[in-house]
HTML snippet that shows the backbone in 3Dmol.js (N, CA, C, O; Angstrom):
<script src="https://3Dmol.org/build/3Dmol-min.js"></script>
<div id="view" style="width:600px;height:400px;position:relative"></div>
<script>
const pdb = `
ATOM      1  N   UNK A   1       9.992  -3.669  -8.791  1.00  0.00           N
ATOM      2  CA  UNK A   1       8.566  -3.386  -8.784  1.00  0.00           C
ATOM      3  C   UNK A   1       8.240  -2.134  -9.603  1.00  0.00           C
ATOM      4  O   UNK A   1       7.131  -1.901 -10.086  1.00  0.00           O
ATOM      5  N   UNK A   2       9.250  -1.403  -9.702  1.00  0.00           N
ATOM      6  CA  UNK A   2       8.881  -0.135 -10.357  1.00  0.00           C
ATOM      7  C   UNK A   2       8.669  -0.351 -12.167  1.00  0.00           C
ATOM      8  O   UNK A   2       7.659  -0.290 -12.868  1.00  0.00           O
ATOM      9  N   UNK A   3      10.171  -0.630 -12.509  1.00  0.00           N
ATOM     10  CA  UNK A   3       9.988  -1.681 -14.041  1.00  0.00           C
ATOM     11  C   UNK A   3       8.579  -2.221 -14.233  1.00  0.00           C
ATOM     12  O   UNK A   3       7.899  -1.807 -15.172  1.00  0.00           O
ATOM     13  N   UNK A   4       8.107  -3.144 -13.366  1.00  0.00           N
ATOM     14  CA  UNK A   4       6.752  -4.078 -13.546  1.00  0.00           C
ATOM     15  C   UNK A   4       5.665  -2.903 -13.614  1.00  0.00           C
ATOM     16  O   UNK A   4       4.924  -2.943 -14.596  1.00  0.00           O
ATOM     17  N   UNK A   5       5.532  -2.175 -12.973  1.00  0.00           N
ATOM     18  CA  UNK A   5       4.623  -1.299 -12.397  1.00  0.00           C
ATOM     19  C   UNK A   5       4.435  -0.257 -13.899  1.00  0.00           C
ATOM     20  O   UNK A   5       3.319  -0.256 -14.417  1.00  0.00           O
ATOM     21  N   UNK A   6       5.515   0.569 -14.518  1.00  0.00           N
ATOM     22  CA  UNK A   6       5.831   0.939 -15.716  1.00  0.00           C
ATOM     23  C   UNK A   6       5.658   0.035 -17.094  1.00  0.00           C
ATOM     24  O   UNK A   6       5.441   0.638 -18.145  1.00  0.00           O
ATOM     25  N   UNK A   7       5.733  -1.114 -17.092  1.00  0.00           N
ATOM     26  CA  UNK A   7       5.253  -2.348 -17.902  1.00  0.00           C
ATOM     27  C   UNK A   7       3.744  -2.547 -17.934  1.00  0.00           C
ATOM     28  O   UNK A   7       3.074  -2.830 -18.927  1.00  0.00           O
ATOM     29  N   UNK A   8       3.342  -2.366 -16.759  1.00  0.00           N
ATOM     30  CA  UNK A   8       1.692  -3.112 -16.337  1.00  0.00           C
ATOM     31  C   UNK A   8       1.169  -1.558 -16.629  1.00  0.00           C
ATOM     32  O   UNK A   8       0.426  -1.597 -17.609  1.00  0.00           O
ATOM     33  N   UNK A   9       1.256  -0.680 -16.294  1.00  0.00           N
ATOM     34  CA  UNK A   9       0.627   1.030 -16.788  1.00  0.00           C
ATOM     35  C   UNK A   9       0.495   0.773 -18.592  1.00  0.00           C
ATOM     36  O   UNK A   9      -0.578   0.547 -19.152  1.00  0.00           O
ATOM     37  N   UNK A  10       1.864   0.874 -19.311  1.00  0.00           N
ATOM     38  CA  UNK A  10       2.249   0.925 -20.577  1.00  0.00           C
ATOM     39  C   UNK A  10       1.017  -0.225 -21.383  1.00  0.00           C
ATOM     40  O   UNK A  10       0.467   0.077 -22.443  1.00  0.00           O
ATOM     41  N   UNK A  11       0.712  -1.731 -20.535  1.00  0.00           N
ATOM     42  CA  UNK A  11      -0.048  -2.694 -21.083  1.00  0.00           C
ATOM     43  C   UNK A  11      -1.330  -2.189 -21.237  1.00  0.00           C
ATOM     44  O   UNK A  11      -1.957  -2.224 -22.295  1.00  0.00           O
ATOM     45  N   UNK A  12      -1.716  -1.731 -20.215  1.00  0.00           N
ATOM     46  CA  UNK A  12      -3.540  -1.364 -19.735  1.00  0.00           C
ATOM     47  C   UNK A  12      -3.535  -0.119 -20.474  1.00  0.00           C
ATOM     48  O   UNK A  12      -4.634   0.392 -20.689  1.00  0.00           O
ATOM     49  N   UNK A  13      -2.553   0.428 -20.877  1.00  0.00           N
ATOM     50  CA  UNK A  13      -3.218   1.856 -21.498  1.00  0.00           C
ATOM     51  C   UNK A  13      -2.821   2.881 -20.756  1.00  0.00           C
ATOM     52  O   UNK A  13      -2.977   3.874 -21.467  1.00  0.00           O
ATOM     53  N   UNK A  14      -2.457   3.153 -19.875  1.00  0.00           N
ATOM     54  CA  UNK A  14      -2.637   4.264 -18.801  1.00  0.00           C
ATOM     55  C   UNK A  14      -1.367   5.187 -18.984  1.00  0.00           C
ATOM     56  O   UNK A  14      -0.302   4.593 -18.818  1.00  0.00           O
ATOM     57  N   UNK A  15      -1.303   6.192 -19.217  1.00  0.00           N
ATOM     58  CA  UNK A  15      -0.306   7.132 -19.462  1.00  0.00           C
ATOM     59  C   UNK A  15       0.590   7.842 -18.265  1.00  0.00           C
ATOM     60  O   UNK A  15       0.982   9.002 -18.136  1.00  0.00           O
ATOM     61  N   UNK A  16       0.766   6.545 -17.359  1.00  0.00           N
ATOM     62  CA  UNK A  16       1.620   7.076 -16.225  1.00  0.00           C
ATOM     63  C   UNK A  16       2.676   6.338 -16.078  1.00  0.00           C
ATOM     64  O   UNK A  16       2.768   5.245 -16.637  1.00  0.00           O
ATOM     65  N   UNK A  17       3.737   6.899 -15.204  1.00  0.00           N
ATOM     66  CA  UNK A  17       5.063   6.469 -14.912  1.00  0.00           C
ATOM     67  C   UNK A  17       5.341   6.759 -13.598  1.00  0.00           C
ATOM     68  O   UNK A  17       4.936   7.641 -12.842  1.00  0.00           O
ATOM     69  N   UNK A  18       6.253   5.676 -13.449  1.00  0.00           N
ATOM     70  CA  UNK A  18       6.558   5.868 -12.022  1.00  0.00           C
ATOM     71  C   UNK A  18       8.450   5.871 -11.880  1.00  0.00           C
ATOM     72  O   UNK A  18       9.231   5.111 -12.452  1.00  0.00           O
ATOM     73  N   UNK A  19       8.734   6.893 -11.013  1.00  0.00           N
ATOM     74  CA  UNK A  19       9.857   6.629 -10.570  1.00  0.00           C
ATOM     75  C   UNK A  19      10.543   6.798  -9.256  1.00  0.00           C
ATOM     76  O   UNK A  19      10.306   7.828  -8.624  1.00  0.00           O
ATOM     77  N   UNK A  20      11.423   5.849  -8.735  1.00  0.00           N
ATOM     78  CA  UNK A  20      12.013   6.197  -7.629  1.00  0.00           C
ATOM     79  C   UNK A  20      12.851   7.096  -7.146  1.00  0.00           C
ATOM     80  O   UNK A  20      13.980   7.251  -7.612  1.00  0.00           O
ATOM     81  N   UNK A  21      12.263   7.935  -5.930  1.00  0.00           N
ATOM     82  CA  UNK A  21      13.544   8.587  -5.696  1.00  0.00           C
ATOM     83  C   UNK A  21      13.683   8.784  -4.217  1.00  0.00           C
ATOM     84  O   UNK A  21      13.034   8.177  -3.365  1.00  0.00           O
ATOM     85  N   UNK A  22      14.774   9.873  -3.961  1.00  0.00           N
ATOM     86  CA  UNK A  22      15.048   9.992  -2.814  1.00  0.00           C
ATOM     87  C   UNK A  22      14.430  11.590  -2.427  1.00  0.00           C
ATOM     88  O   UNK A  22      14.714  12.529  -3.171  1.00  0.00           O
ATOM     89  N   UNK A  23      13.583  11.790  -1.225  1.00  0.00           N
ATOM     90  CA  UNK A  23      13.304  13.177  -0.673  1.00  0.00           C
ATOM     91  C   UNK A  23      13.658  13.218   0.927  1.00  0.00           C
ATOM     92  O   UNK A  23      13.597  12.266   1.706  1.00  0.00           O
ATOM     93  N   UNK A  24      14.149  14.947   1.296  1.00  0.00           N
ATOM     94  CA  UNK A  24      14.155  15.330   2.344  1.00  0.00           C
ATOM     95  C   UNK A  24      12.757  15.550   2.844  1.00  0.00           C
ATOM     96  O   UNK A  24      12.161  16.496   2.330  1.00  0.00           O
ATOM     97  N   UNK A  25      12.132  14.853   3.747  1.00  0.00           N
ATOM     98  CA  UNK A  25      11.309  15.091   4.278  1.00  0.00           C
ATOM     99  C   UNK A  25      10.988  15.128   5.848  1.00  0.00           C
ATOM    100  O   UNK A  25      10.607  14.121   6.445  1.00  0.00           O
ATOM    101  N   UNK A  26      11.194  16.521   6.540  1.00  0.00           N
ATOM    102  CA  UNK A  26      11.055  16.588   7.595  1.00  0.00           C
ATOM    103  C   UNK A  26      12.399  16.606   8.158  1.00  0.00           C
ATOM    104  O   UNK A  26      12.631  16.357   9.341  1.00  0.00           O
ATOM    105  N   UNK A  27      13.225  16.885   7.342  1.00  0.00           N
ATOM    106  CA  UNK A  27      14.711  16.427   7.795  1.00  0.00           C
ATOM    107  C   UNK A  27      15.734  15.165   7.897  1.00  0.00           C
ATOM    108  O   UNK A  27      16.890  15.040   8.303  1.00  0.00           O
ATOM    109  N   UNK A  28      14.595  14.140   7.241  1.00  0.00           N
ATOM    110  CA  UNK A  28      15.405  12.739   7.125  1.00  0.00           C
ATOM    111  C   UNK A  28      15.086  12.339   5.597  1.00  0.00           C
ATOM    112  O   UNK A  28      13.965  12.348   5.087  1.00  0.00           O
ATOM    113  N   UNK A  29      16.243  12.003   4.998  1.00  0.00           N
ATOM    114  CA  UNK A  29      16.020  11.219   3.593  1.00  0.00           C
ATOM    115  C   UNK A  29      15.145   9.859   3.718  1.00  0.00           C
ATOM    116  O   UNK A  29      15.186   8.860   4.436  1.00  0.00           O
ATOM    117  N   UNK A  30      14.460  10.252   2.824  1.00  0.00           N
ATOM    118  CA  UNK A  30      13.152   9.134   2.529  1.00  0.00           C
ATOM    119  C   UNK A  30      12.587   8.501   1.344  1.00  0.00           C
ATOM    120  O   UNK A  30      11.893   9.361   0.802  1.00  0.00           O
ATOM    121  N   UNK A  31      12.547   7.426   0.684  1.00  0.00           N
ATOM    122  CA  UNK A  31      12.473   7.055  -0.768  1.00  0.00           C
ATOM    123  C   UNK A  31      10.816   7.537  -0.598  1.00  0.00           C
ATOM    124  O   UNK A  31      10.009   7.329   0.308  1.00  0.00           O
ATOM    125  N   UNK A  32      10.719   8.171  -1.714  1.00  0.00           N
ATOM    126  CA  UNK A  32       9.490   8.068  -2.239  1.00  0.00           C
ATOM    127  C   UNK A  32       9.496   7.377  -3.771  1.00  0.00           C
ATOM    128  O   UNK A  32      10.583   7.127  -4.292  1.00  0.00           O
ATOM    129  N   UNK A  33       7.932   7.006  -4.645  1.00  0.00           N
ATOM    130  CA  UNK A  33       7.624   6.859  -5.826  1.00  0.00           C
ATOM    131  C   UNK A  33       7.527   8.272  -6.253  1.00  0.00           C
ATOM    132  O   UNK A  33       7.094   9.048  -5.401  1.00  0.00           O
ATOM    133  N   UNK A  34       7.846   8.751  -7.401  1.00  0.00           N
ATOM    134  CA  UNK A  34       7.051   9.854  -8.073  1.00  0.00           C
ATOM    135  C   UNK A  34       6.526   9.251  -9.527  1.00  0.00           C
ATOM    136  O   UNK A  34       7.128   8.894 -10.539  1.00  0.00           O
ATOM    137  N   UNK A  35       4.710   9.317  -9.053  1.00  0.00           N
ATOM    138  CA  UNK A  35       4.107   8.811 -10.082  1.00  0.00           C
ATOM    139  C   UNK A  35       3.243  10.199 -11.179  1.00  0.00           C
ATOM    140  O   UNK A  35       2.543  11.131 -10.784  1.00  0.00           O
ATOM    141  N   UNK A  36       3.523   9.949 -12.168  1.00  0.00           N
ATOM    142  CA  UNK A  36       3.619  10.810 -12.914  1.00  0.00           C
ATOM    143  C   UNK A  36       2.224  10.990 -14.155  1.00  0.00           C
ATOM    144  O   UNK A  36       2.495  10.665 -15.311  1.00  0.00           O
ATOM    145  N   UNK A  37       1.073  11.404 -13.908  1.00  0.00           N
ATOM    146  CA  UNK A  37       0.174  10.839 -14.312  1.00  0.00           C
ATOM    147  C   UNK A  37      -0.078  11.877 -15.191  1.00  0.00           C
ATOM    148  O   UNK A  37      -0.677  12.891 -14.832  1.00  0.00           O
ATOM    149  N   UNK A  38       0.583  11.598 -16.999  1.00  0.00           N
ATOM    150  CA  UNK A  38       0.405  12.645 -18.039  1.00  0.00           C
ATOM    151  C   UNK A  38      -0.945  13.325 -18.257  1.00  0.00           C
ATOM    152  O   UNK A  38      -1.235  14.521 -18.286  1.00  0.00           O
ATOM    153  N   UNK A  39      -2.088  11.640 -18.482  1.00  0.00           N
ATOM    154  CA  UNK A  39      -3.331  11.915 -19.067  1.00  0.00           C
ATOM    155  C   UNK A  39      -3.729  13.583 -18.042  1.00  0.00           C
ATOM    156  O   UNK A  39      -3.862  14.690 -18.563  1.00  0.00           O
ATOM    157  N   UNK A  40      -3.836  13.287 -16.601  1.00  0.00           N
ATOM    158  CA  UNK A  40      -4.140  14.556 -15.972  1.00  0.00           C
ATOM    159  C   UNK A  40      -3.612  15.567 -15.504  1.00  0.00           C
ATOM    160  O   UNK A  40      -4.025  16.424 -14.723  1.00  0.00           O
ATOM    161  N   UNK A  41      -2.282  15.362 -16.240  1.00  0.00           N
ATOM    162  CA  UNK A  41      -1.215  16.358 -16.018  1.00  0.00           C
ATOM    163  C   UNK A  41      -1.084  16.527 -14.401  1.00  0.00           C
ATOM    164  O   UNK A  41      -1.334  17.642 -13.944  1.00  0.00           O
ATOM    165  N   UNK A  42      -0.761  15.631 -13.642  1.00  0.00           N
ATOM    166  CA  UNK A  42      -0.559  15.470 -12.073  1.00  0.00           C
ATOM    167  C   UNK A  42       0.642  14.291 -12.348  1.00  0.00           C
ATOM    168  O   UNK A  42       0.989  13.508 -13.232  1.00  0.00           O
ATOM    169  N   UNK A  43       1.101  14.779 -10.744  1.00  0.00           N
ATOM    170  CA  UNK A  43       2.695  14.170 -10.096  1.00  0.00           C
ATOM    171  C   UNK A  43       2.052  14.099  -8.734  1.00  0.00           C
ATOM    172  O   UNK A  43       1.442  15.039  -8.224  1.00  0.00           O
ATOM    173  N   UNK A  44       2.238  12.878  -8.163  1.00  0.00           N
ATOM    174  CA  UNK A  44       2.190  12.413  -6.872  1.00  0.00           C
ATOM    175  C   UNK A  44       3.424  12.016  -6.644  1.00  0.00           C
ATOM    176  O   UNK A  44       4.290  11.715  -7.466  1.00  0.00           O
ATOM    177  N   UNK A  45       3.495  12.033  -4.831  1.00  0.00           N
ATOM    178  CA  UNK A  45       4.826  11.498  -4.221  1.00  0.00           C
ATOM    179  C   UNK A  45       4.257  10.340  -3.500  1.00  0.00           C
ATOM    180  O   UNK A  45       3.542  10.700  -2.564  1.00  0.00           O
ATOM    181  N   UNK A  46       4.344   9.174  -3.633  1.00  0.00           N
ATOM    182  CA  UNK A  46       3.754   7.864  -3.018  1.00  0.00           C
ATOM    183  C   UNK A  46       5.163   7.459  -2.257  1.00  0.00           C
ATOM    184  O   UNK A  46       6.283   7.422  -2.766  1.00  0.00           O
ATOM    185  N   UNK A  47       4.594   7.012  -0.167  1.00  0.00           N
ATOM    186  CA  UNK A  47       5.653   6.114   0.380  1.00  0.00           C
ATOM    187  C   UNK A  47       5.262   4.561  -0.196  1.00  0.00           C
ATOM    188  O   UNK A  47       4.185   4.194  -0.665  1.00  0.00           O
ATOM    189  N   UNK A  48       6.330   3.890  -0.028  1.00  0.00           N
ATOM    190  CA  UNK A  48       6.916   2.679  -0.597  1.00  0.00           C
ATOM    191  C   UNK A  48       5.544   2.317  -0.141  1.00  0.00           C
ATOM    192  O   UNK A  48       4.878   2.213  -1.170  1.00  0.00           O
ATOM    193  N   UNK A  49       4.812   2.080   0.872  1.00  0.00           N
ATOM    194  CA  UNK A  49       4.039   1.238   1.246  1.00  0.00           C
ATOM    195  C   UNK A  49       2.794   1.153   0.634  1.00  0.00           C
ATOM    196  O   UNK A  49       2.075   0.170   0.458  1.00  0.00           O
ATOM    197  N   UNK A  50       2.549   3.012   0.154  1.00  0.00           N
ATOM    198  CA  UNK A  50       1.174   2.733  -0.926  1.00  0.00           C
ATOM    199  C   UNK A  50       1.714   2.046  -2.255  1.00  0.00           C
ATOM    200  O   UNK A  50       1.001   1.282  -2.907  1.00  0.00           O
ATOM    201  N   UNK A  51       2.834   2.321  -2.566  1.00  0.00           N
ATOM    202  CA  UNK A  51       2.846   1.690  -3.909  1.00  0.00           C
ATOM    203  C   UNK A  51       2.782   0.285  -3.732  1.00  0.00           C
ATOM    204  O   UNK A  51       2.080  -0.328  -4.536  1.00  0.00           O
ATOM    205  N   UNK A  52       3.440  -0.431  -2.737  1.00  0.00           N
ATOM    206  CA  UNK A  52       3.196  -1.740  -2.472  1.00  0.00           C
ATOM    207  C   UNK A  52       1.781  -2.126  -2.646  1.00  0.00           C
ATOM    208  O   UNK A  52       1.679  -2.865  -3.625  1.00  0.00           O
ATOM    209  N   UNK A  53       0.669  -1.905  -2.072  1.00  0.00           N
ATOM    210  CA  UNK A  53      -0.730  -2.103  -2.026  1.00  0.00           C
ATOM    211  C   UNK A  53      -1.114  -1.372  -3.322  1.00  0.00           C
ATOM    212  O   UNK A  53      -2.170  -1.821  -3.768  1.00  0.00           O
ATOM    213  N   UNK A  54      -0.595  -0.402  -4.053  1.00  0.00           N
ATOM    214  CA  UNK A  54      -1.653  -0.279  -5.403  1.00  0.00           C
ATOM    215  C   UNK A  54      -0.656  -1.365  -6.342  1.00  0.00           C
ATOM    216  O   UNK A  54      -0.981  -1.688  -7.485  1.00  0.00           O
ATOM    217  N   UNK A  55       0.425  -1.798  -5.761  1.00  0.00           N
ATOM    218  CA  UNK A  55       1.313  -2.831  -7.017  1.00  0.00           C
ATOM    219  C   UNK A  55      -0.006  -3.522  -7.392  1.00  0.00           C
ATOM    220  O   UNK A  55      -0.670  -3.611  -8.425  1.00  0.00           O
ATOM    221  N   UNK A  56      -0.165  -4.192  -5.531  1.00  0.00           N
ATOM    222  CA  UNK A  56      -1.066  -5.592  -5.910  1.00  0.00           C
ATOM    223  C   UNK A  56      -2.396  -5.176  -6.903  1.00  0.00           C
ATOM    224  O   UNK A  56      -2.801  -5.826  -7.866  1.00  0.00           O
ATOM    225  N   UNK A  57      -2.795  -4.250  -6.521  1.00  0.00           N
ATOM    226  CA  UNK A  57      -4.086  -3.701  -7.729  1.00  0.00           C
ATOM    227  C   UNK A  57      -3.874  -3.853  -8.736  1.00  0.00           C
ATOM    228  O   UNK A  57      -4.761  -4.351  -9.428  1.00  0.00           O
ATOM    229  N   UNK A  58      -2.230  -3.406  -9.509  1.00  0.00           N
ATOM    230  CA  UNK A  58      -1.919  -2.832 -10.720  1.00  0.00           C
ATOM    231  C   UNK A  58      -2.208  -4.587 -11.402  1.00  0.00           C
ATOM    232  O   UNK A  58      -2.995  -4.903 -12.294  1.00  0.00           O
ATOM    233  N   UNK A  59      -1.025  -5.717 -10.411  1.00  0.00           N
ATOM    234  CA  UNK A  59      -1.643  -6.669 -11.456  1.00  0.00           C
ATOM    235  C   UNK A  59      -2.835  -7.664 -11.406  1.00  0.00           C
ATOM    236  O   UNK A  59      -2.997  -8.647 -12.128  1.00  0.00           O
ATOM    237  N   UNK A  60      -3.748  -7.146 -10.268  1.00  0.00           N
ATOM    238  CA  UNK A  60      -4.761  -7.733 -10.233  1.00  0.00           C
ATOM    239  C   UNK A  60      -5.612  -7.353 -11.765  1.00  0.00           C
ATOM    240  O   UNK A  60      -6.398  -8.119 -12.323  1.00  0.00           O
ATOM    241  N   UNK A  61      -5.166  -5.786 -12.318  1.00  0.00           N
ATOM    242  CA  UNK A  61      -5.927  -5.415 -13.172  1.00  0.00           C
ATOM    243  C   UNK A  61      -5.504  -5.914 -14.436  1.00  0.00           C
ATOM    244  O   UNK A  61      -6.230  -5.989 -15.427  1.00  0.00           O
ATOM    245  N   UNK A  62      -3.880  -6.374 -14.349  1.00  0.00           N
ATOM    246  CA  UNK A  62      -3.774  -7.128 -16.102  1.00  0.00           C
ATOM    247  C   UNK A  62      -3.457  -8.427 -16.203  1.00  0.00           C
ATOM    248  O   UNK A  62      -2.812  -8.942 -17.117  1.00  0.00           O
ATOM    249  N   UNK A  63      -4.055  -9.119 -14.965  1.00  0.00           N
ATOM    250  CA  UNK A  63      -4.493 -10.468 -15.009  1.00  0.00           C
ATOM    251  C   UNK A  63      -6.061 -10.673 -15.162  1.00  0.00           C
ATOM    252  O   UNK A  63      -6.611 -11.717 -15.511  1.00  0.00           O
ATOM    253  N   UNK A  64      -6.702  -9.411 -14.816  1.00  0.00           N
ATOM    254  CA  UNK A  64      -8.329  -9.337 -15.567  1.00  0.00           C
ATOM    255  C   UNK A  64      -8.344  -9.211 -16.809  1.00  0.00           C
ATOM    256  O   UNK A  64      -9.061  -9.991 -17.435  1.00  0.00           O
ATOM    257  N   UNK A  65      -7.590  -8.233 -17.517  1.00  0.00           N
ATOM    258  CA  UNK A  65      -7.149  -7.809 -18.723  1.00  0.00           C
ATOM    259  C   UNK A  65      -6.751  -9.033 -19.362  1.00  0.00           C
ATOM    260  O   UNK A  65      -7.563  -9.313 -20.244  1.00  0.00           O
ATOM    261  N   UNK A  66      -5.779  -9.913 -19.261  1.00  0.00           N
ATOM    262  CA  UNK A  66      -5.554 -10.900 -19.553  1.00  0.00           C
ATOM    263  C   UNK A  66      -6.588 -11.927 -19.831  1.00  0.00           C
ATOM    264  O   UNK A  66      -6.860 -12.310 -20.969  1.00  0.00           O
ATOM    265  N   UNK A  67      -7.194 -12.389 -18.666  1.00  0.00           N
ATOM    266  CA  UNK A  67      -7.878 -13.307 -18.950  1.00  0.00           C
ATOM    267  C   UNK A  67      -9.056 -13.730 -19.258  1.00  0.00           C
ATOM    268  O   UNK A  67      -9.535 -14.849 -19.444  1.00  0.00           O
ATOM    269  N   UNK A  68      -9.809 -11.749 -19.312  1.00  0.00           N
ATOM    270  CA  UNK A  68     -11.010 -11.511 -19.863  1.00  0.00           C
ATOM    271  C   UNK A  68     -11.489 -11.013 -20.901  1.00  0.00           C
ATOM    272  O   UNK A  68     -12.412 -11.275 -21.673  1.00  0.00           O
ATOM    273  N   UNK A  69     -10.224  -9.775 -20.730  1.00  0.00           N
ATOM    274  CA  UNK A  69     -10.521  -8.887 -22.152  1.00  0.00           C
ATOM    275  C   UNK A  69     -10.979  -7.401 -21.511  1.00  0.00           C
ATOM    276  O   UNK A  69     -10.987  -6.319 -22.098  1.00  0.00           O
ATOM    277  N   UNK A  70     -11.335  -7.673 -20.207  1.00  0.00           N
ATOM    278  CA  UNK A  70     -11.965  -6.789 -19.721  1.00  0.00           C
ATOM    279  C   UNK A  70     -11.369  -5.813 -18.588  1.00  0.00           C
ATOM    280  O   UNK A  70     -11.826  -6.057 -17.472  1.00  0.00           O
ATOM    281  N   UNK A  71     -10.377  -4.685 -18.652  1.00  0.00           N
ATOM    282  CA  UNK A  71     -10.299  -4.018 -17.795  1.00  0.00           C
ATOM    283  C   UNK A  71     -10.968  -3.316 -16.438  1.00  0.00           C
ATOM    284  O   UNK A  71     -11.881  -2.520 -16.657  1.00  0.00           O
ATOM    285  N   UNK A  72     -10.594  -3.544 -15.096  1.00  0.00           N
ATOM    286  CA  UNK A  72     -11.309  -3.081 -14.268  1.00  0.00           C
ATOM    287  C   UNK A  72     -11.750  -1.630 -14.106  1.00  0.00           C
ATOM    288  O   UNK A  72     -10.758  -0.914 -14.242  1.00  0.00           O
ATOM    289  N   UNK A  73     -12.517  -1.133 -13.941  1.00  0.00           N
ATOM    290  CA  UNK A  73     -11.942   0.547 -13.495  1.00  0.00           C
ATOM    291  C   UNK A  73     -11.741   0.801 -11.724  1.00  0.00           C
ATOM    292  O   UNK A  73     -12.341   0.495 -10.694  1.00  0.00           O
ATOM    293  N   UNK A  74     -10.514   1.548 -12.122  1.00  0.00           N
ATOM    294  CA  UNK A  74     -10.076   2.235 -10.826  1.00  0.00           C
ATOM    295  C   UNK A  74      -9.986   3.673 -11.205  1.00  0.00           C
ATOM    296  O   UNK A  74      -9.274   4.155 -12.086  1.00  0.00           O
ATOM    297  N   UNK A  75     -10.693   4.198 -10.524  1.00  0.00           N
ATOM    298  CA  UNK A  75     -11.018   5.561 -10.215  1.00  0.00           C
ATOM    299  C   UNK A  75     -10.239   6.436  -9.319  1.00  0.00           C
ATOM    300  O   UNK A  75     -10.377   7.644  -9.509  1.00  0.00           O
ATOM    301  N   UNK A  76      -9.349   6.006  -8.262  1.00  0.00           N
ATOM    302  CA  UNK A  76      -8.309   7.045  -8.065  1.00  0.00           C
ATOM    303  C   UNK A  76      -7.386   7.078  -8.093  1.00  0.00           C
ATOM    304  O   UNK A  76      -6.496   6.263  -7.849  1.00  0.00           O
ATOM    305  N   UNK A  77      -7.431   8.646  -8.592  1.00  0.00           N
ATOM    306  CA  UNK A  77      -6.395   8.721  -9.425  1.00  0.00           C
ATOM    307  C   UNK A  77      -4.537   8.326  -8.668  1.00  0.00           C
ATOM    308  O   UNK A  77      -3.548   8.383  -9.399  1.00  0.00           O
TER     309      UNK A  77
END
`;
const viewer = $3Dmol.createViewer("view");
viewer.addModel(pdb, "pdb");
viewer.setStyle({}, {cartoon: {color: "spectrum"}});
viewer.zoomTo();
viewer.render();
</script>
């Protein structure tokens, strides 16, 4: 999902990346995303579960892209 997710950013234009990793948090190792968003010079730490629910966004938006021409806007960041 991450590959796809880095593919579907790179298609639409969007100057972010995502990668997986591992953090101590709270005292237990925990995968986070670190999404890496150049255009605004910001780094988020996303659990698996938001990235799951913005996946489905990501290709809801380049199957619009696809089959319209027309990109959606999503506004957060």
């Amino acid at each position: 999902m991450i590959a796809e997710a880095n593919y579907i950013a790179k298609a639409i234009g969007k100057n972010v990346s995502f990668t997986l990793s591992a953090m101590m948090i709270s005292g237990t190792m925990k995968l986070v995303i670190i999404v890496d968003n150049k255009d605004q010079r910001m780094c988020y730490n996303w659990n698996p579960e938001k990235f799951r629910l913005r996946h489905v966004i990501f290709r809801e938006m380049l199957d619009d892209l696809l089959d319209d021409g027309i990109l959606q806007k999503f506004t957060d960041p």
